[in-house]
C-alpha positions in Angstrom: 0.0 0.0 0.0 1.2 3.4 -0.8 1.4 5.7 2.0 1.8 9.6 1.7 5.5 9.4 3.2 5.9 7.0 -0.1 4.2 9.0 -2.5 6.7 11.8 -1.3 9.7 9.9 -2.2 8.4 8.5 -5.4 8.0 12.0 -6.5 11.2 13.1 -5.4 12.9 10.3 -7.2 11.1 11.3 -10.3 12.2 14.9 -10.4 15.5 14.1 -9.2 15.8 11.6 -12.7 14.2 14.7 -14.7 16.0 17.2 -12.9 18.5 17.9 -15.7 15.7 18.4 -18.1 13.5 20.8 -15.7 17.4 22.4 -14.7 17.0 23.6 -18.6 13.6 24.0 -19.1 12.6 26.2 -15.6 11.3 24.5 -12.5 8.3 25.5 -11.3 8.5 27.2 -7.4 5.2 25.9 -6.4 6.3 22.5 -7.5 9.8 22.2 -5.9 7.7 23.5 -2.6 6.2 20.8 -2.7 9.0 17.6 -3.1 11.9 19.5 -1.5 12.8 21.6 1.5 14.2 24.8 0.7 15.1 26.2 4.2 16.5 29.8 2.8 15.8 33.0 0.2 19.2 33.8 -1.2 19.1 37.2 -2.8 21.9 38.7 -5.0 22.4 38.1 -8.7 25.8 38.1 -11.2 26.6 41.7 -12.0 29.0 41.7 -15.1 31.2 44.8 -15.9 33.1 45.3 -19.3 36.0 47.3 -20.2 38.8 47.7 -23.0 42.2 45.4 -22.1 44.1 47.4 -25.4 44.6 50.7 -26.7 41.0 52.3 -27.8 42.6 54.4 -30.5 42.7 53.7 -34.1 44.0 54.6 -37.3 41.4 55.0 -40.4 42.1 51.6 -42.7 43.3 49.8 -39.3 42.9 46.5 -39.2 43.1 45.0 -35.4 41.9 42.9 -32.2 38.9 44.6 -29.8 40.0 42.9 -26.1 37.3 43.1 -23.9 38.2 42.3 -20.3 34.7 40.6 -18.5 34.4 41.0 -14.6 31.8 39.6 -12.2 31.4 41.8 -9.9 27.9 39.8 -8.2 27.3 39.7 -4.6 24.4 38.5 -2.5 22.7 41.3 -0.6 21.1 38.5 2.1 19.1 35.9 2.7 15.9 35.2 5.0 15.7 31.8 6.8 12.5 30.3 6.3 11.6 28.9 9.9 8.7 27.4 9.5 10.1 24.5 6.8 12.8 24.3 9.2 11.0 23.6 12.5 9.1 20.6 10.0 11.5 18.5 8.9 13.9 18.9 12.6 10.8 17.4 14.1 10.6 15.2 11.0 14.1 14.0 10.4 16.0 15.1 13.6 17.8 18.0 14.4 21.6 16.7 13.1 20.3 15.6 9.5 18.4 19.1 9.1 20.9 21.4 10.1 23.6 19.3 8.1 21.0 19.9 4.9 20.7 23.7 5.7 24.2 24.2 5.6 24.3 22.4 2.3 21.5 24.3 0.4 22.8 27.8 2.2 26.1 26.9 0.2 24.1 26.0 -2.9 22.2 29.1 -3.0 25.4 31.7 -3.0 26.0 30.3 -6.5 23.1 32.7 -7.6 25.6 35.3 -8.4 27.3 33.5 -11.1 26.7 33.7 -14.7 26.7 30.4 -16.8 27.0 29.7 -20.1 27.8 33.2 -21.4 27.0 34.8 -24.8 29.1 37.5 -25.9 27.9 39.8 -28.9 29.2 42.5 -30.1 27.3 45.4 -32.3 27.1 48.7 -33.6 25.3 51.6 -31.8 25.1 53.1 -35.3 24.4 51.0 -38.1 26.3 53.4 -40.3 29.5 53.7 -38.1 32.5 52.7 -40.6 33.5 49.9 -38.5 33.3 46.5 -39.5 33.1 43.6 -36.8 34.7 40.1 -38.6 33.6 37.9 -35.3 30.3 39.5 -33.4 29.7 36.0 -31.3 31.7 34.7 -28.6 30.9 31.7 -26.3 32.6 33.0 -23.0 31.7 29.7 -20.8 31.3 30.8 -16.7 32.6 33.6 -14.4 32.0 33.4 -11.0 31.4 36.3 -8.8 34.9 38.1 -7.9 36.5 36.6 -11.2 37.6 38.0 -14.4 37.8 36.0 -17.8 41.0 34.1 -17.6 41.5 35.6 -20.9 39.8 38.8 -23.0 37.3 37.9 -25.4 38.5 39.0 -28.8 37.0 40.5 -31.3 38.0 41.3 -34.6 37.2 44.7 -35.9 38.8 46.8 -38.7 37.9 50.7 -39.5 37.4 52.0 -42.7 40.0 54.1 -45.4 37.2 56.9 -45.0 35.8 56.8 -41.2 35.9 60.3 -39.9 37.5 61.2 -36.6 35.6 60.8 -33.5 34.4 58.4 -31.3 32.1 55.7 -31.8 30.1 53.4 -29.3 29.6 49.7 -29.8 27.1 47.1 -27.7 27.8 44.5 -25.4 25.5 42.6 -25.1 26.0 39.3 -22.9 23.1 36.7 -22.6 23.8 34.1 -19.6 21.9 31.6 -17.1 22.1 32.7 -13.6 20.7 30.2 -10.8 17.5 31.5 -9.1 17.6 28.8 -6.1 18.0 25.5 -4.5 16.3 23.1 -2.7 17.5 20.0 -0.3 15.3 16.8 -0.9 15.8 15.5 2.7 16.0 12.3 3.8 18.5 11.5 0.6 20.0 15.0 0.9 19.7 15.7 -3.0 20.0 19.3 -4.3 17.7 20.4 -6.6 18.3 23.8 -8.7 16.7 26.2 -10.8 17.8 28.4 -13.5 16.6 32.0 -15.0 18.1 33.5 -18.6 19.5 36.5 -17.6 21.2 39.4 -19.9 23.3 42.8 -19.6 23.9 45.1 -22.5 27.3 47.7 -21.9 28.7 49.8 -24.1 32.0 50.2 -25.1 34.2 53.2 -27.4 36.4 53.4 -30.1 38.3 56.1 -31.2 39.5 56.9 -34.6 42.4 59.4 -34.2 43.0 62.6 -35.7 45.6 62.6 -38.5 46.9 63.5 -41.7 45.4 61.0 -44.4 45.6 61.4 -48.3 44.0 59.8 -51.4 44.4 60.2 -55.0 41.9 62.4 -56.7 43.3 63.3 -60.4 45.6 61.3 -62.8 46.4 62.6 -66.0 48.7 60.6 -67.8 49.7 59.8 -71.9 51.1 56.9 -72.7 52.0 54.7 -75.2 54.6 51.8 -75.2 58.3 53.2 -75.3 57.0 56.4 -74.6 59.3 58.6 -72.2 56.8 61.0 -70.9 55.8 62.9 -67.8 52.2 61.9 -65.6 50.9 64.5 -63.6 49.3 62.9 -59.8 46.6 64.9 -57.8 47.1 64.4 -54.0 44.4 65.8 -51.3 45.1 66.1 -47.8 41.4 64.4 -46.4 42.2 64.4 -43.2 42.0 66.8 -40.0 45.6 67.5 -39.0 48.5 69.6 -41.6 51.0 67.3 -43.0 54.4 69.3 -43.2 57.0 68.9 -45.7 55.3 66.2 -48.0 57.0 64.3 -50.5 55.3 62.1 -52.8 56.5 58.6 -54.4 55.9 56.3 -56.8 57.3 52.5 -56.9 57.8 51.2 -59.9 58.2 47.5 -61.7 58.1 46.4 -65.6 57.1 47.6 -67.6 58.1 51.2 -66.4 61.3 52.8 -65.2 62.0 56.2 -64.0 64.4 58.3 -62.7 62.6 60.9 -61.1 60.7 58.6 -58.4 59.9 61.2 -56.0 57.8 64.8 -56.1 58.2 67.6 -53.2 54.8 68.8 -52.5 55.5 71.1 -49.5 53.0 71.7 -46.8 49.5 70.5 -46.9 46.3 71.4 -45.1 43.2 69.2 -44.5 41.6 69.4 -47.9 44.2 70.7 -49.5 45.2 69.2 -53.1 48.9 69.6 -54.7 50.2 68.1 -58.0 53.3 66.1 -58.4 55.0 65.5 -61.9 57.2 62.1 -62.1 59.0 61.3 -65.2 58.1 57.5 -66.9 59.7 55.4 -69.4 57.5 52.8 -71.1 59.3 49.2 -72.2 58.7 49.0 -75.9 56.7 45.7 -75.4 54.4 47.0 -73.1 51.0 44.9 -72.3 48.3 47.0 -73.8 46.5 47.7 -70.7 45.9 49.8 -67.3 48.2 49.3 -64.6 48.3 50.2 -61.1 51.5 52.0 -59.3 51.5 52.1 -56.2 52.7 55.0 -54.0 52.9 57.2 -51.0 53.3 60.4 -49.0 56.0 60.9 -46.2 55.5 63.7 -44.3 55.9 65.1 -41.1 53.0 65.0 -38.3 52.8 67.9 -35.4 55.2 66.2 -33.5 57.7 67.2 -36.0 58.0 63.5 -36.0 58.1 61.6 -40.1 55.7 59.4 -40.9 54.0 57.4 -43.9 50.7 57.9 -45.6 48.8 54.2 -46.1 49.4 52.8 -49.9 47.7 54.6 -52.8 47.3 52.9 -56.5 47.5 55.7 -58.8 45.8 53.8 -62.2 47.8 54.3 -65.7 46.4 53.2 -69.0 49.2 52.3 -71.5 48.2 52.6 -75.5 49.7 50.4 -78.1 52.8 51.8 -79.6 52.5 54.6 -82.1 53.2 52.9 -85.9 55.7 53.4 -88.4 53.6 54.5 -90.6 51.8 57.6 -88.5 55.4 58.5 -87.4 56.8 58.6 -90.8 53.4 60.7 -91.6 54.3 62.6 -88.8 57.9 63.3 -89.9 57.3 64.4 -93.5 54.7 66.9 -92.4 57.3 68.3 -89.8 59.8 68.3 -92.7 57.7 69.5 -95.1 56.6 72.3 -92.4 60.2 72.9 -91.9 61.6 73.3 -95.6 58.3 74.8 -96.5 58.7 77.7 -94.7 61.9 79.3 -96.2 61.0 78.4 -99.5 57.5 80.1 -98.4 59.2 83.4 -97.4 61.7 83.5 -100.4 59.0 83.2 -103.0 56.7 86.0 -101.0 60.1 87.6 -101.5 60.2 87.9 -104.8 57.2 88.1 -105.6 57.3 91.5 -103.1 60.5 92.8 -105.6 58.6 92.2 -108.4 56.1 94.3 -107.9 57.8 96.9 -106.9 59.9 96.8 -110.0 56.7 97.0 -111.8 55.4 99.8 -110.3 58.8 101.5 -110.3 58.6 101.3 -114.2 55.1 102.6 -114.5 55.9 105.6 -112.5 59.0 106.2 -114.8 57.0 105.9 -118.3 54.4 108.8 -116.6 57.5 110.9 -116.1 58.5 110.7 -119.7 55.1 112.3 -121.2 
């Protein structure tokens, strides 16, 4: 025959072999009140506080790692002893076995403040910020209260050629399971527990710094294959700080040369465009094609201290080599322009002496009448 002590300990055996499932799921209060003793209110709760572990500043076009340091700073604010579940199962189950199961549950309970099974994502305050987040997920396992991560959580970020300077704000937001309670399941001293989802959102700040920063606007350039010619480059200063004493260069592989690599362009303010010339020789055999050369500013910063623009690619088209044909066209017509013109001015010449002799003669017959 079942008794009601019986039926008591059948149903604790059955949520203690669904316990993982319900651990997951939620228990329900009312039910645990009923199965299992729960002899104190715990109160507190995982309190997670994140901050920067690396320099904050970066450089327009940077590439880099975000490390974000994690700390739990949780406590438990008190607890309340609930006497009267107490007092039932000393007279129960005896004083020793009771007070051996409060003890255990009271040490059960002060995990409430720490977060399990952390979520890490990482996001934008401004969609349109020019900041691009590679990795936005990170599984950060468990912190308990007091404890940093062991490591930062990384997160790979890069900034854009054209971000402007300034600060921007990202989200942290961190999704965890925090334990609400426990409860003893006395005579077999069992501990049941029960979980709540739990979340935080903080905000962190990057900065992209103030500097010098340049880009190609203009390229005026015509070539042909074995050409020797000059190409003019348009720089502009788009940043927020003066560059001093800029020098532009180009690098060059096949199929040009040069001797004239480099371009002295003087002082430049934000927005502020200058031209360099650079001399270029073209191999005779020259792809038909556009090409890209790269180069680059040095310049000094207002530390008086030299630095390096990022890469540029300043595009040049390359023509197919002129033909014998126009050249020779090309040469007669300069030769013919060249002879031309003496013979041009001698004939005028005479032609001018002519007709002055023939006017000399009319005047003379008129004389003679």
């Amino acid at each position: 025959m079942i008794t009601l002590k019986n039926l008591k300990f059948i149903s604790i055996a059955i949520l203690l072999l669904s316990s993982m499932q319900f651990a997951s799921a939620g228990i329900d209060e009312n039910v645990v009140a009923e199965i299992a003793s729960d002899y104190y209110d715990v109160y507190g709760s995982p309190n997670l506080i994140a901050n920067l572990a690396c320099d904050e500043v970066f450089e327009r076009g940077e590439k880099g790692i975000l490390y974000v340091n994690i700390l739990n700073n949780g406590q438990i604010t008190g607890f309340e002893a609930n006497e009267d579940e107490i007092e039932d199962d000393i007279d129960e189950y005896g004083e020793t076995l009771t007070r051996t199961y409060m003890s255990s549950e009271l040490l059960s309970d002060r995990a409430i403040t720490t977060a399990d099974s952390m979520t890490a994502t990482l996001s934008l305050v401004d969609p349109d910020a020019p900041i691009k987040i590679e990795q936005d997920t990170l599984l950060l396992g468990s912190l308990n209260a007091g404890k940093s991560l062991s490591t930062p959580a990384e997160f790979p970020i890069e900034i854009y050629d054209n971000a402007k300077a300034g600060t921007y704000d990202l989200q942290l937001y961190i999704a965890y399971r925090s334990q609400k309670d426990s409860a003893v399941t006395p005579p077999y001293g069992d501990t049941n527990y029960w979980y709540e989802d739990m979340n935080q959102t903080m905000i962190l700040q990057v900065v992209v710094e103030e500097e010098p920063y340049f880009r190609i606007d203009n390229v005026e350039s015509d070539l042909r294959a074995g050409d020797e010619k000059t190409i003019n480059v348009t720089y502009t200063n788009t940043g927020e700080q003066i560059a001093r004493e800029c020098i532009a260069r180009i690098s060059v592989v096949d199929p040009f040369t040069t001797t004239d690599d480099q371009a002295y362009l003087g002082d430049m303010h934000p927005g502020e465009s200058r031209t360099a010339i650079f001399d270029l020789n073209v191999a005779k055999d020259a792809t038909v094609k556009e090409y890209s050369i790269s180069s680059e500013i040095k310049y000094k910063d207002e530390q008086d201290k030299s630095q390096y623009s990022d890469n540029l690619k300043l595009p040049v088209y390359v023509g197919p080599a002129e033909s014998l044909n126009a050249s020779v066209a090309v040469g007669l017509v300069l030769l013919v322009g060249i002879i031309g013109t003496p013979v041009y001015m001698i004939s005028r010449k005479r032609k001018q002496n002519n007709y002055k002799k023939y006017l000399d003669n009319k005047e003379t017959k008129a004389n003679d009448k």
